[in-house]
Kinemage of the C-alpha trace (Angstrom):
@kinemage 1
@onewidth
@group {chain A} dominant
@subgroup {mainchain}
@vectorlist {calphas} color= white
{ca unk a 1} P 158.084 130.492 196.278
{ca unk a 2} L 156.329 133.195 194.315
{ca unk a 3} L 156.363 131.055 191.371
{ca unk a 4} L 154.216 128.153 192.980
{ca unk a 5} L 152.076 130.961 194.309
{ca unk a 6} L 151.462 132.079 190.587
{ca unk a 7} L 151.027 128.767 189.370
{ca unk a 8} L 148.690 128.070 191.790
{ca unk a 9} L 146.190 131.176 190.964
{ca unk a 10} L 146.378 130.131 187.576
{ca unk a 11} L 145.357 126.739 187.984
{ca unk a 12} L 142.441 128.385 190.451
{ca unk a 13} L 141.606 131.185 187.675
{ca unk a 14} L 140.908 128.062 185.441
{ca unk a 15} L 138.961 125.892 188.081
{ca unk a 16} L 136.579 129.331 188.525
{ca unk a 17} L 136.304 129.332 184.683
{ca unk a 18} L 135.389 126.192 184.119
{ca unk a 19} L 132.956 126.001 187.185
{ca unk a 20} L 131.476 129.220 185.839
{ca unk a 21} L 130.254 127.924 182.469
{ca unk a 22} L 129.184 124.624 183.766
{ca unk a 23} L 126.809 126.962 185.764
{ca unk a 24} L 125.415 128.506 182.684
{ca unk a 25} L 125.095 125.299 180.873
{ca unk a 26} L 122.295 124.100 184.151
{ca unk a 27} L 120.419 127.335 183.897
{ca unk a 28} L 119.658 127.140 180.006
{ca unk a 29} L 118.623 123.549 180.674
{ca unk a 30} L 116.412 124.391 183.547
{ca unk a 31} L 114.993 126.969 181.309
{ca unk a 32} L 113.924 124.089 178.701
{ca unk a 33} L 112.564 121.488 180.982
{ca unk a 34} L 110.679 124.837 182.301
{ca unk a 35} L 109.215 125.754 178.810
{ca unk a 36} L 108.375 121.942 178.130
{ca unk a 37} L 106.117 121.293 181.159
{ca unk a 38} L 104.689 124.747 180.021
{ca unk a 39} L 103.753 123.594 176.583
{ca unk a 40} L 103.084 120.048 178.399
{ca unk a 41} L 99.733 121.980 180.476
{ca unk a 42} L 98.999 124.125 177.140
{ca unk a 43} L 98.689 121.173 175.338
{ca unk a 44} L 96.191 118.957 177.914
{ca unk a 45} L 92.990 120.239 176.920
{ca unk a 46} L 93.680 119.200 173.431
{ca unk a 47} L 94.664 115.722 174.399
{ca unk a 48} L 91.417 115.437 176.544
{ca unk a 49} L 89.538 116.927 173.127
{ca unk a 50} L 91.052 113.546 171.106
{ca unk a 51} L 90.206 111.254 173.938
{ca unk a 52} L 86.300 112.410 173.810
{ca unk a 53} L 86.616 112.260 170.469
{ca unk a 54} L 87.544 109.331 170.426
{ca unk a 55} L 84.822 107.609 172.467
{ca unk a 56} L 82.268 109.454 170.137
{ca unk a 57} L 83.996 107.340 166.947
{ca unk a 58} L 83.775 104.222 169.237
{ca unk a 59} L 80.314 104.669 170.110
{ca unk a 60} L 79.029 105.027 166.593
{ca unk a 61} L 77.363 102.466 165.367
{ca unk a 62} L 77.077 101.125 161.515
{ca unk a 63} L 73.819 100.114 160.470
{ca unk a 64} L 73.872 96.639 158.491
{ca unk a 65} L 71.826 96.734 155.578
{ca unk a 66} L 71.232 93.621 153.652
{ca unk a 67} L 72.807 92.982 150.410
{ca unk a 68} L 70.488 92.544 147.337
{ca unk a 69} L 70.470 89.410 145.454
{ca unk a 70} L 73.076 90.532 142.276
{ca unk a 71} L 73.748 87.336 140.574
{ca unk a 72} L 70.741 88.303 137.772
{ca unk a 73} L 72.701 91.292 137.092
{ca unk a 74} L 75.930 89.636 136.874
{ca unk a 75} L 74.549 87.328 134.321
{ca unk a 76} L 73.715 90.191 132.370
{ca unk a 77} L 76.885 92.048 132.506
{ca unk a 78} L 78.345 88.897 131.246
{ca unk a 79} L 76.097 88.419 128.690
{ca unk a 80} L 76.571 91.557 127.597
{ca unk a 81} L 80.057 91.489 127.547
{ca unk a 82} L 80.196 88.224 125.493
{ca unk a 83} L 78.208 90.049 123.177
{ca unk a 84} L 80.589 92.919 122.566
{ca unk a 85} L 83.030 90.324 122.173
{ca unk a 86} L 80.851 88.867 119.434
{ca unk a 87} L 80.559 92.178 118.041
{ca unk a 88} L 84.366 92.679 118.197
{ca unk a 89} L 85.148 89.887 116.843
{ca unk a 90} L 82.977 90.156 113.606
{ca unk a 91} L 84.318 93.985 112.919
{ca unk a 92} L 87.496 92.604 112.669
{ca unk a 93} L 86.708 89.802 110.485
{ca unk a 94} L 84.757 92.743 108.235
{ca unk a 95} L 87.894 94.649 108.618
{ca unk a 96} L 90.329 92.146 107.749
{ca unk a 97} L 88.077 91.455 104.622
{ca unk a 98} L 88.134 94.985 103.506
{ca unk a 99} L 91.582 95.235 103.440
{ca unk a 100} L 92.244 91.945 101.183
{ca unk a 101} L 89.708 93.667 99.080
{ca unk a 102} L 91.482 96.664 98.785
{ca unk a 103} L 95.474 94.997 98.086
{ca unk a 104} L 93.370 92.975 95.337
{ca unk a 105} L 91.286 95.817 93.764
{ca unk a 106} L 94.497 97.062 91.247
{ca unk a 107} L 95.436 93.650 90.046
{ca unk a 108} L 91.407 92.944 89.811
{ca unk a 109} L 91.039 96.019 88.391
{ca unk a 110} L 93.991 95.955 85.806
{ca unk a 111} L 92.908 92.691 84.735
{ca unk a 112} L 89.474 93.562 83.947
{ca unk a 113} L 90.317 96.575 82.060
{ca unk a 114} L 92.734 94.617 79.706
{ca unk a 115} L 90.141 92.029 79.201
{ca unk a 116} L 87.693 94.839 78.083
{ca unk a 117} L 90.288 96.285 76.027
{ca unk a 118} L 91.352 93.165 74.188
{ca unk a 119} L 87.970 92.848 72.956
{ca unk a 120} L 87.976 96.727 71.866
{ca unk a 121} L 86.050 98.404 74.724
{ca unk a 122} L 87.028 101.016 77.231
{ca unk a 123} L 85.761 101.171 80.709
{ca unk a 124} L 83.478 104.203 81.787
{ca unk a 125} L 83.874 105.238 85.310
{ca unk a 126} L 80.718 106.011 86.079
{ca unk a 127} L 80.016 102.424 86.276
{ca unk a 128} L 79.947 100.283 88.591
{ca unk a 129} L 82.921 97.968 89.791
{ca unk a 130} L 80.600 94.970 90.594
{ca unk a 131} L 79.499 95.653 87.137
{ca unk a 132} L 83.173 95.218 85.501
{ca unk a 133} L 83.591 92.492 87.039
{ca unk a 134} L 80.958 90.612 85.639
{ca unk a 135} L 81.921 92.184 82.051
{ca unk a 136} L 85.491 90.566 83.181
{ca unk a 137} L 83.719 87.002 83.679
{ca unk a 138} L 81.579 86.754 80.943
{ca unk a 139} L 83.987 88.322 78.475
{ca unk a 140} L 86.942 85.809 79.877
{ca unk a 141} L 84.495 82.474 80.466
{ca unk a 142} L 83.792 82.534 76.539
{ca unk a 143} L 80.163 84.785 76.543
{ca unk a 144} L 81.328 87.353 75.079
{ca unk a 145} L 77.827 87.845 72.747
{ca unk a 146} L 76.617 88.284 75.976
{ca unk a 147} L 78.879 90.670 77.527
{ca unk a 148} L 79.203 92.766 74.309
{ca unk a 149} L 75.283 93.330 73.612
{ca unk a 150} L 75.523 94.728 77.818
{ca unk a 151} L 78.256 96.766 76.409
{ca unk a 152} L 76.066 98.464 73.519
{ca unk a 153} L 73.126 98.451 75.562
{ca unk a 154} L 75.096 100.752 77.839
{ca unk a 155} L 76.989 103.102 75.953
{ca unk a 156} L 73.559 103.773 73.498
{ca unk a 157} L 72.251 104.629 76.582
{ca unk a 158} L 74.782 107.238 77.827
{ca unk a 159} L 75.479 108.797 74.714
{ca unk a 160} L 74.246 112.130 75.094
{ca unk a 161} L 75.898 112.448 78.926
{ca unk a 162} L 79.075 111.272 77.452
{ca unk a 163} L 79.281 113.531 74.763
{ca unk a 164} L 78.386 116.394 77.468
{ca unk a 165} L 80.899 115.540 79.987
{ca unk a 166} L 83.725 115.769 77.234
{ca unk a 167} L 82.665 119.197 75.812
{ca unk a 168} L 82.505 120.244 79.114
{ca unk a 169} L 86.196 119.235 79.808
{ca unk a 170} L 87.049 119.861 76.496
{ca unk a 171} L 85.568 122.695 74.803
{ca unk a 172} L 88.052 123.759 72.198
{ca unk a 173} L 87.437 120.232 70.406
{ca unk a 174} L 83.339 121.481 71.064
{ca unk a 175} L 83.070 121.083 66.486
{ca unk a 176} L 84.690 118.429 65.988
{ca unk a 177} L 83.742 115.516 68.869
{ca unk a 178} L 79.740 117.224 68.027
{ca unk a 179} L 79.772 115.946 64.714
{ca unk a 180} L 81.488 113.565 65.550
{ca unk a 181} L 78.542 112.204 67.987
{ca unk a 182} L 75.965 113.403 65.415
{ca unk a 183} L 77.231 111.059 62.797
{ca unk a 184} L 77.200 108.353 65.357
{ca unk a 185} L 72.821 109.378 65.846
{ca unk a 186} L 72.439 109.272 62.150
{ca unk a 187} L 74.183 105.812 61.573
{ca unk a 188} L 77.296 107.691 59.377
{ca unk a 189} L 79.751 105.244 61.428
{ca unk a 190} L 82.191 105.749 59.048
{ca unk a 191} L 82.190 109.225 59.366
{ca unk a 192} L 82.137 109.230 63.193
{ca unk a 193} L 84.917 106.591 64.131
{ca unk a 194} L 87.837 108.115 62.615
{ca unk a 195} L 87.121 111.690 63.960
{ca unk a 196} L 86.398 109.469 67.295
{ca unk a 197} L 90.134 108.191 66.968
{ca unk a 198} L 91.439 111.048 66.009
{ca unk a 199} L 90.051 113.397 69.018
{ca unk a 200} L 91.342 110.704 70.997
{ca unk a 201} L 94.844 111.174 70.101
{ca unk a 202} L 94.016 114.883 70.341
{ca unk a 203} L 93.286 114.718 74.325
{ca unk a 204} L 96.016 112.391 74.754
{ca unk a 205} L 98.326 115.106 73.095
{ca unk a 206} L 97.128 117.782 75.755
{ca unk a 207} L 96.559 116.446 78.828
{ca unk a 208} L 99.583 113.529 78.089
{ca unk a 209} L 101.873 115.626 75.532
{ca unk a 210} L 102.175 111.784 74.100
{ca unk a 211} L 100.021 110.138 71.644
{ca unk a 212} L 97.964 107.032 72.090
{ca unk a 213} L 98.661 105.431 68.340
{ca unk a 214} L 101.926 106.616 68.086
{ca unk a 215} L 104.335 104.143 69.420
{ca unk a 216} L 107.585 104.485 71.714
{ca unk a 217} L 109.837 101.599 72.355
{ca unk a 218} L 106.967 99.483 71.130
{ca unk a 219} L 104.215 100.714 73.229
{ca unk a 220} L 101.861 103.439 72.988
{ca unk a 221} L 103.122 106.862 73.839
{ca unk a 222} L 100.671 107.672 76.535
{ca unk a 223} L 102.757 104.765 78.563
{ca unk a 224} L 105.532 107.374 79.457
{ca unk a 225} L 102.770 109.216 80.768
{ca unk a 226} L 101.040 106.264 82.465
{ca unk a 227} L 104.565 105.289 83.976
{ca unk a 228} L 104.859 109.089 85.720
{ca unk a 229} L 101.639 109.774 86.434
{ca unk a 230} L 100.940 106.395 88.404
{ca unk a 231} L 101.814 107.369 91.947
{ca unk a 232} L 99.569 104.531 93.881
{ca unk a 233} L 98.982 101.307 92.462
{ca unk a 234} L 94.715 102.168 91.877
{ca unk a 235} L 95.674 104.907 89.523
{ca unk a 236} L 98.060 102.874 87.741
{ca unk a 237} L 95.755 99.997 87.396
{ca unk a 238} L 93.026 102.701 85.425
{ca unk a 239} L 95.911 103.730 83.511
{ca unk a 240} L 97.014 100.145 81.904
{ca unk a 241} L 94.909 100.612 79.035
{ca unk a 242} L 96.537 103.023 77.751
{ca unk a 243} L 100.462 101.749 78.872
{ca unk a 244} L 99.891 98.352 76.941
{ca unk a 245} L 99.237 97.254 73.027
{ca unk a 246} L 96.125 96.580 72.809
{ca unk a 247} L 93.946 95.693 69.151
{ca unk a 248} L 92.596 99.177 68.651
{ca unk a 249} L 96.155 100.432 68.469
{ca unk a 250} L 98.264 97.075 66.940
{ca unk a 251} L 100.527 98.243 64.259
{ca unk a 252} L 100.590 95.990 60.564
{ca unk a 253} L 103.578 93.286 61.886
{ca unk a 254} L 101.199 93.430 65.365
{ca unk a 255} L 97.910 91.769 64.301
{ca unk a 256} L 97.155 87.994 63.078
{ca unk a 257} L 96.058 86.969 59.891
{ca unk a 258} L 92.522 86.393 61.079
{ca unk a 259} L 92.373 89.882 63.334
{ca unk a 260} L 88.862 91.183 62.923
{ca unk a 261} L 88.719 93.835 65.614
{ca unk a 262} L 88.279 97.662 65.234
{ca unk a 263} L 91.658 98.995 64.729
{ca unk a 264} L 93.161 102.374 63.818
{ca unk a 265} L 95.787 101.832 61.884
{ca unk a 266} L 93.583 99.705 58.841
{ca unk a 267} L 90.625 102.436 59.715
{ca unk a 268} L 92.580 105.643 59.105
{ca unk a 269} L 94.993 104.121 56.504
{ca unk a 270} L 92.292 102.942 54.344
{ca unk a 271} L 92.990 99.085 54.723
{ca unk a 272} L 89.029 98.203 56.434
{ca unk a 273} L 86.126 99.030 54.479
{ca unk a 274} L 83.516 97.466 56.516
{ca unk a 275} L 84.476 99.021 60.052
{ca unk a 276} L 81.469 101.239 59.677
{ca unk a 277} L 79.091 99.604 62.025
{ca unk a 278} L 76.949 100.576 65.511
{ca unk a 279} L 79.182 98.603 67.877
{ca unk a 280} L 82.346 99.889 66.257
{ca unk a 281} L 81.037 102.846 66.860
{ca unk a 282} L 80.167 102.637 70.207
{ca unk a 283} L 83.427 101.218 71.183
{ca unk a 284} L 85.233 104.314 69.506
{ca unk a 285} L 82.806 106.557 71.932
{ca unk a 286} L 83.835 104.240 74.785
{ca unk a 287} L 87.921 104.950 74.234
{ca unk a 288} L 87.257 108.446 74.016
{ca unk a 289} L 85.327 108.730 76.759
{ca unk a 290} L 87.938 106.659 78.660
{ca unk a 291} L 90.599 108.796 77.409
{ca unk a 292} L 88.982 111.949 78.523
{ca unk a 293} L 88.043 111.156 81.918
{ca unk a 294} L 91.488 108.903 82.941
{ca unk a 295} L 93.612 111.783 81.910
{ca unk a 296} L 91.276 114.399 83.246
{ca unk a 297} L 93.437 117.747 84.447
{ca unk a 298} L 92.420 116.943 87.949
{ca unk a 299} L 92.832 113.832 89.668
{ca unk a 300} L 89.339 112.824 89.804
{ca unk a 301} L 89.416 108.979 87.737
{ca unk a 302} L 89.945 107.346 90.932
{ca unk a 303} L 87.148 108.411 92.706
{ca unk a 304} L 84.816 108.299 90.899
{ca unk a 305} L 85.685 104.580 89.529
{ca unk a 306} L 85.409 103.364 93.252
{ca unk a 307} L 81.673 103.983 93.352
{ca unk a 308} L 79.474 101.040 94.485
């Protein structure tokens, strides 16, 4: 009997327990529906703010204005841009041609010097490329009277700036390339062309440490040089003269029976005796002022030679 009795207290005990927190649970949810209708009145006169509000943005009233007739301007703006199109189009078309001018400017260039060369003259950079390349034409089109009395008309003419730009790059050679150009003013040809050549070879020796008339492997000894020194294809192009065999420098098993150009070799080794003359002259001064402005000590040949 006391064992139900215990049993049933416990069960009771629990009952109470239970009921107890179920009690608890009610109040802290009366408590919340309390604070919301508190923060429900707090909150009204805000609500009836943004409804007043909102009547004023209702009530306003955009004024139409009427739109302006545009199409004029539209025209223009297309016209305009039609035009820049225009524009666009031609820059590229300029730009396109520049740079097919500038991938053919070393072959052109080469070519032209070569030409000059073969007929025993040396280009001068201070002249003008549109200038070489009519030199290239007439000498290569068969009017080469023509193109040589430009030539001596030219280098007559530039004489005395020649023979100062040299000193001034060259100054221990200061004797020798003066008389040199003073025998050339009183007509001693003879006297001047072989101290021409052999200041050439000179300059060649210091700025090259190879020799022009000396040959390597069957071409002039300043081609080493022109083979190292060429590190873009413009530079190279200036120094092909100088790389290839040309008259001036031909060796005895190089020229033909009828050869008549100026040459070294037959100059300095006693074999012409009527190489004395103005042109030959000029064209010695022409090679050694080539010479001493493509191997000038600073880079300055190209340049220069790309003047208008």
């Amino acid at each position: 009997m006391i064992d139900v009795l215990n049993a049933h207290l416990k069960q009771w005990q629990e009952v109470s327990g239970y009921l107890l927190k179920q009690q608890e649970a009610l109040r802290s949810i009366q408590k919340m529906i309390n604070a919301k209708n508190s923060m429900g009145k707090s909150l009204e006169p805000i609500l009836a703010a943004q409804a007043n509000m909102q009547k004023m943005i209702e009530s306003i009233q955009i004024p139409r204005y009427q739109i302006p007739d545009i199409s004029y301007l539209t025209k223009q703006i297309t016209s305009i841009i039609d035009f820049q199109g225009s524009i666009q189009e031609t820059i590229s078309s300029v730009f396109g041609e520049l740079q097919r001018s500038f991938r053919e400017l070393p072959p052109r260039t080469q070519e032209a010097l070569l030409i000059l060369g073969a007929h025993g003259w040396y280009f001068d950079l201070d002249l003008p490329l549109p200038k070489l390349w009519n030199l290239k034409k007439a000498l290569s089109e068969g009017d080469a009277q023509e193109a040589e009395q430009a030539l001596i008309e030219y280098f007559e003419g530039r004489i005395n700036k020649i023979e100062e730009s040299i000193l001034k790059r060259y100054p221990k050679r200061d004797k020798l390339i003066r008389a040199a150009f003073n025998a050339h003013r009183k007509q001693q040809y003879e006297l001047a062309i072989p101290v021409m050549f052999a200041q050439t070879d000179g300059i060649c020796k210091d700025i090259a440490n190879q020799y022009l008339f000396i040959k390597k492997n069957r071409k002039p000894g300043t081609a080493i040089y022109a083979e190292q020194i060429a590190v873009n294809s413009f530079k190279g192009a200036l120094l092909s003269p100088l790389a290839q065999t040309l008259p001036i420098g031909m060796s005895q098993h190089e020229r033909s029976g009828d050869f008549n150009e100026l040459n070294r070799h037959m100059v300095m080794h006693g074999e012409s005796l009527d190489y004395g003359t103005k042109t030959n002259s000029l064209k010695a001064i022409s090679l050694i002022n080539f010479v001493a402005h493509v191997l000038a000590p600073e880079d300055e040949a190209s340049d220069t030679a790309l003047s208008p």
